[in-house]
C-alpha positions in Angstrom: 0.0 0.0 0.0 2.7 2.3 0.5 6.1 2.8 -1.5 9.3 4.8 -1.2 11.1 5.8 -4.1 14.7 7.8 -3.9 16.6 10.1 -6.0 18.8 12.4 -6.0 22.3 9.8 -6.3 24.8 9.9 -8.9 28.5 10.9 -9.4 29.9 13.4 -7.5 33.9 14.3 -6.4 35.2 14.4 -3.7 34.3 17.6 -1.9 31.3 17.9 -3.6 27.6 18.0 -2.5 24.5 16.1 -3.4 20.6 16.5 -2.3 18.5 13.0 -2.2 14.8 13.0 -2.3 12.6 9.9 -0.6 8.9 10.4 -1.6 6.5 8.2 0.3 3.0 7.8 -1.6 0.0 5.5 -1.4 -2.2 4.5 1.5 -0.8 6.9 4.1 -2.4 8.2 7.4 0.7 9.4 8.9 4.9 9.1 8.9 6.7 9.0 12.4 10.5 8.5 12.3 11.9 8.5 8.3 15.7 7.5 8.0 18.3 7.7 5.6 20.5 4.0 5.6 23.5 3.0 3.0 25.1 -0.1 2.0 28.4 -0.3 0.5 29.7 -2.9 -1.3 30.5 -6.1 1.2 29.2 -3.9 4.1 26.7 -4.3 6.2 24.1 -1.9 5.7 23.7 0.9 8.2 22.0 4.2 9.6 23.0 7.7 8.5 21.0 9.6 10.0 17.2 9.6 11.2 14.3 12.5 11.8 11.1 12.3 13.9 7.8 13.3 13.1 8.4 16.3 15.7 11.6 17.4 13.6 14.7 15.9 15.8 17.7 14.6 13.9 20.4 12.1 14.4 23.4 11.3 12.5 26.0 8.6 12.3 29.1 9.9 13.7 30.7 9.5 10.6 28.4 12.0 8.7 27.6 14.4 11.2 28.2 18.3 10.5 28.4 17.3 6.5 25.1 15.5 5.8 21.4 17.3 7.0 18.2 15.4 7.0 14.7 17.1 6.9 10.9 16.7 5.7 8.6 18.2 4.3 5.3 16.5 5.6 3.1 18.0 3.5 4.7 16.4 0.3 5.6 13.0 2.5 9.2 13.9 1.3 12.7 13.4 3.4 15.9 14.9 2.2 19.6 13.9 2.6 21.9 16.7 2.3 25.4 15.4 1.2 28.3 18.3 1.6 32.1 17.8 2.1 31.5 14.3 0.2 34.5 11.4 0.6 34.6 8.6 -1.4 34.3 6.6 1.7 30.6 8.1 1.7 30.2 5.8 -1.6 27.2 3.8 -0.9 23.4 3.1 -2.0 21.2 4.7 -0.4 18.3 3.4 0.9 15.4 5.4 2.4 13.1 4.4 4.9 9.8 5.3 7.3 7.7 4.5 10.0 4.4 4.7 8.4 0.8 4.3 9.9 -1.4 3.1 6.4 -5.1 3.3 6.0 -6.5 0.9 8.2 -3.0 -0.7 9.7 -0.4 -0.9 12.0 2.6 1.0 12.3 5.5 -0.7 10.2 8.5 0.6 8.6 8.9 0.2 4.3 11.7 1.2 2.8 12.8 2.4 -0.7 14.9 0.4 -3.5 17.7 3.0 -3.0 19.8 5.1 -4.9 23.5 4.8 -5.8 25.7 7.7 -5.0 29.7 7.2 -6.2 32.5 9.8 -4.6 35.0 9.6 -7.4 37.9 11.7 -8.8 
């Protein structure tokens, strides 16, 4: 009933800054936590960073002071600013959210992800 779908990922060098976009659509009552996860190659996947419904943030320490996360509930929508990008930050990106749909429980889907490359 609900899907996420990310963009936003791409090539960038080292230094450099992307934006990623996670829109959640379909049968949707309400979002409480969305988070930002990434999995590169042979690694386990893990959190970046994660916002509440109320607007609170936490990052990874590895990210923190170079990546933001927000949301725009109104469009269902959380961002990933990328600044001051490593290539140790090479990853996909995977999206995800606590989301109440019509009629169910709480449960957290998450996106297909998008692939974002720090290369010179």
């Amino acid at each position: 009933q609900v899907q996420l779908v990310e963009s936003g990922g791409g090539l960038v060098q080292p230094g450099g800054s992307l934006r990623l976009s996670c829109a959640a659509s379909g049968s949707i009552s309400r979002i409480d936590d969305m988070k930002w996860h990434r999995e590169a190659p042979g690694k386990e996947r893990e959190l970046v960073a994660t916002i509440t419904s109320g607007g609170r943030t936490n990052y990874a320490d590895s990210v923190e002071g170079r990546f933001t996360i927000s949301r725009d509930n109104a469009k269902n929508t959380v961002y990933l600013e990328m600044n001051s990008l490593k290539p140790e930050d090479t990853a996909v990106y995977y999206c995800n959210a606590l989301v109440e749909s019509w009629g169910a429980l709480l449960r957290y889907y998450w996106g297909k992800g998008t692939l974002v490359t720090v290369s010179s």
